[in-house]
N, C-alpha and C positions, 0 to 999 in steps of 0.2 A: 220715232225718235225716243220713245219713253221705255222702247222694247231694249233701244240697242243703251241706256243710259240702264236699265233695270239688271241687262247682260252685264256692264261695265261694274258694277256696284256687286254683282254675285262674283264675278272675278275676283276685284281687287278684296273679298268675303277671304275667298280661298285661298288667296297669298296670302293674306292676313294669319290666317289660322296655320298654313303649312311653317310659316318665317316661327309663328310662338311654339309651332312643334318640332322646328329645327332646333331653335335657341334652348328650349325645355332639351332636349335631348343632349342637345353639348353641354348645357349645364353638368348635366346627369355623368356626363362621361367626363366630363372636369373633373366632380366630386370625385371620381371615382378615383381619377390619376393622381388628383392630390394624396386622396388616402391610401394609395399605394406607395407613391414616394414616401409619404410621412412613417408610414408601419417601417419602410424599405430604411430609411433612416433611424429608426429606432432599434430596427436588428442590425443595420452597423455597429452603433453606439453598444448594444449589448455586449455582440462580437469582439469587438474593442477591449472592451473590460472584463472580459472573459479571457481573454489572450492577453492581457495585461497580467491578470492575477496568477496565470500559470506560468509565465515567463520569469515571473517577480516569484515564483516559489520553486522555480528549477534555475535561478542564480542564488537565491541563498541556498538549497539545497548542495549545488555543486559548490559553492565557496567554504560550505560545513566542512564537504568530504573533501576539496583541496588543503583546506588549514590541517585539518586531523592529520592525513597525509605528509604536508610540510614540516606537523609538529612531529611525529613518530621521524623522519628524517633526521631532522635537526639534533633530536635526543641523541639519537643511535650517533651521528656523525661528532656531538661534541662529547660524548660518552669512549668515543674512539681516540676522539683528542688526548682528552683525560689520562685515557689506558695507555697512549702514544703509539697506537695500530697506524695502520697506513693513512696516507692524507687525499689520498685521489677517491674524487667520486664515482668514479668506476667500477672500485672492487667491491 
């Protein structure tokens, strides 16, 4: 009886220690997909703002060269009025 109770006690030894080297391991692999998400979310957020400040500097760039544009138009067409050349934006 002390044989098979001495058995029972080294058994329940080695689930004991397999369960703490299962759980140590998923820890380990937790840690790891947390700090992957988290890096993974911080190169979004960069991304983000990176795409943000180039988006934000090719609309005012194009809004510079639409107004210059609009204004040289404008000149030339009320300069036309002025001189009472044709009226149509066409020619």
């Amino acid at each position: 009886m002390s044989a098979s109770l001495a058995g029972a006690g080294i058994l329940q030894a080695v689930e004991y220690l397999l369960l703490i080297r299962a759980t140590d391991l998923w820890k380990k692999k937790l840690e790891q997909v947390i700090s992957f998400v988290w890096r993974f979310k911080v190169a979004v957020k960069v991304a983000v703002v990176i795409s943000l400040f180039f988006n934000t500097l090719f609309a005012v760039t194009l809004s510079s060269i639409v107004r210059v544009q609009t204004t040289r138009i404008l000149r030339r067409r009320i300069g036309e009025l002025r001189s009472g050349q044709a009226l149509e934006f066409g020619s």
